[in-house]
N, C-alpha and C positions, 0 to 999 in steps of 0.2 A: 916848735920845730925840732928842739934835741929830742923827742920821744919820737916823732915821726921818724926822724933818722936813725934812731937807735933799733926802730921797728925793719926800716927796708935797712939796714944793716945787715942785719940778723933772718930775713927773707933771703937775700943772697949767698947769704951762707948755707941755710937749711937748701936752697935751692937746686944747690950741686947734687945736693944727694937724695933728696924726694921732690917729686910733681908735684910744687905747690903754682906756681904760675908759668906758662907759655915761655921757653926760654931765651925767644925772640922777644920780648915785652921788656926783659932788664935790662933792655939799653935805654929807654926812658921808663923808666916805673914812677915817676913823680905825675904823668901827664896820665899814661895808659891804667894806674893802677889806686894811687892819692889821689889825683885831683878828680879823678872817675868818680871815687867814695865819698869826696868832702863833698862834691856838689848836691850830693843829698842833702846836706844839713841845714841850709836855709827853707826846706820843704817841709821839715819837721814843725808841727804846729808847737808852740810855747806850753809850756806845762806837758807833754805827752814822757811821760814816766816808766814805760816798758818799747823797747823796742827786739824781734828775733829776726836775725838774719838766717835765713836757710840756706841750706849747702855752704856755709862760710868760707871753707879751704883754705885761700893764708888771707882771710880776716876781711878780706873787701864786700861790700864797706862796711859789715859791724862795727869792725877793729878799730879804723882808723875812724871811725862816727864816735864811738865812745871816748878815744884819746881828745877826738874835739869836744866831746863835753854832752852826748847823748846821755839818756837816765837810762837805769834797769836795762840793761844792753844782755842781749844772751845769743850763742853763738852753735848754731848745729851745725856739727859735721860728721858724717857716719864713718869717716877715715882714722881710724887712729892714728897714724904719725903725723897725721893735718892736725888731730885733736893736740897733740903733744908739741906742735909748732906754734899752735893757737895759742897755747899756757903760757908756753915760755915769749912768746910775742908781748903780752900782756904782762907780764913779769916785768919784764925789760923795757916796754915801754907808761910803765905805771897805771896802766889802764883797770877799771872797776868792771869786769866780764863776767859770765858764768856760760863758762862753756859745756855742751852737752854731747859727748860722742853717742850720738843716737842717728836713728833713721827719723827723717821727719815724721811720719805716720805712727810713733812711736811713743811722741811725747803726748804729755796730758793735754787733753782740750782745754782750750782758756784763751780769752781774747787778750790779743797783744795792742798796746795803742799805734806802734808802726810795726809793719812787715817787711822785710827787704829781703832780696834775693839778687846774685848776680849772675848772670849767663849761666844758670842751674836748667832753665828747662823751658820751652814754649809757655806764651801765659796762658792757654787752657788747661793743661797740665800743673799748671804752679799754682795755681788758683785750687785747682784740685786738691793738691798736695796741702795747701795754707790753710783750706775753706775752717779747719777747727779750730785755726789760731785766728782768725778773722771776727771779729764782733763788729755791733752795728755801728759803732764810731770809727773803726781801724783804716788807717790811711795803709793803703801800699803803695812801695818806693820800690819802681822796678827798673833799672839802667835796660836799654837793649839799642837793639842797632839796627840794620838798613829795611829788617822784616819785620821792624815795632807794628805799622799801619795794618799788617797780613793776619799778624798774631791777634791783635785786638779783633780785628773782626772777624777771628773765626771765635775767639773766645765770649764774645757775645751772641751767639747762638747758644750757649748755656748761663751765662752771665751777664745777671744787670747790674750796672757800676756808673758811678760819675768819674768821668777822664777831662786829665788835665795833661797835656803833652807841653814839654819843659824841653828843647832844645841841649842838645849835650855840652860842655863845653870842654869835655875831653875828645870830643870826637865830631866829625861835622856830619855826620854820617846815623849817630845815633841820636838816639831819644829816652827823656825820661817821663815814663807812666808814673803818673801819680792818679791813685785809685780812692775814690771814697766810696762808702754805700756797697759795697760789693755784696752781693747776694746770689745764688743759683737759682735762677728761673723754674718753678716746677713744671713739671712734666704737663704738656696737655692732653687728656685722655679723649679722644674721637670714637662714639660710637659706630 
């Protein structure tokens, strides 16, 4: 808990002075922002040794997954004073990170053993954007909210996946995708 709190400490500070989260959100950031990111961690299979959060921005949920004890944790964000918040987050709250100010389409292909993403982008789109960090084992960890049910089923008109919908418990409203097998359908050619 002191790392957690030496983290959102230090969010509220940086906060004043760059967009790193909603500024209606730091009146509860334990519920809307922690407890959003912990509740990934029981969905994390045992032994999984690489995890990359896309679009990180102040850290949810790589940051606060690693501080609870995620492996090989790595954090993309294409913002540099997000990347520069990210550092010093991890500094401060003793967490083992490798942060990359990069664009996701940017980094090397290589499968991650989880993928997480927070309110970065529609899952057809993020799917998109993951598909090189994705290998045939790679679980994806995706928090979303009232248009979970919409987004999947448009993203399965390009993508086959095993889903597993995990009720939120920061939000009554959201939902968490949990993805195995993810694959993109090839194209059917019709003569």
């Amino acid at each position: 808990m002191a790392r957690l709190s030496a983290y959102e400490a230090l969010l509220r500070q940086w906060s004043a002075r760059i967009n790193l989260v909603g500024a209606g959100t730091l009146a509860d950031p334990w519920r809307r922002h922690f407890l959003d990111s912990a509740q990934l961690l029981p969905l994390i299979p045992p032994g999984a040794d690489s995890l990359v959060d896309l679009g990180s921005g102040a850290g949810f949920p790589g940051l606060v997954l690693a501080i609870m004890g995620a492996a090989g944790v790595e954090l993309v964000e294409a913002d540099a004073k997000k990347c520069a918040f990210l550092r010093e987050a991890a500094r401060v709250a003793a967490a083992s990170v490798r942060v990359h100010h990069a664009r996701i389409d940017s980094l090397p292909a290589r499968p991650f053993a989880i993928v997480t993403a927070r309110g970065l982008a529609a899952l057809d789109r993020l799917l998109l954007w993951a598909e090189r960090l994705i290998g045939p084992d790679t679980i994806c960890l995706f928090p979303k909210g009232k248009d979970a049910r919409q987004e999947l089923a448009a993203a399965h008109k390009i993508w086959d996946m095993e889903v597993e919908l995990h009720a939120s418990r920061s939000d009554p409203r959201g939902i968490i995708l949990r993805l195995a097998r993810v694959s993109r359908r090839e194209a059917v050619c019709q003569a």
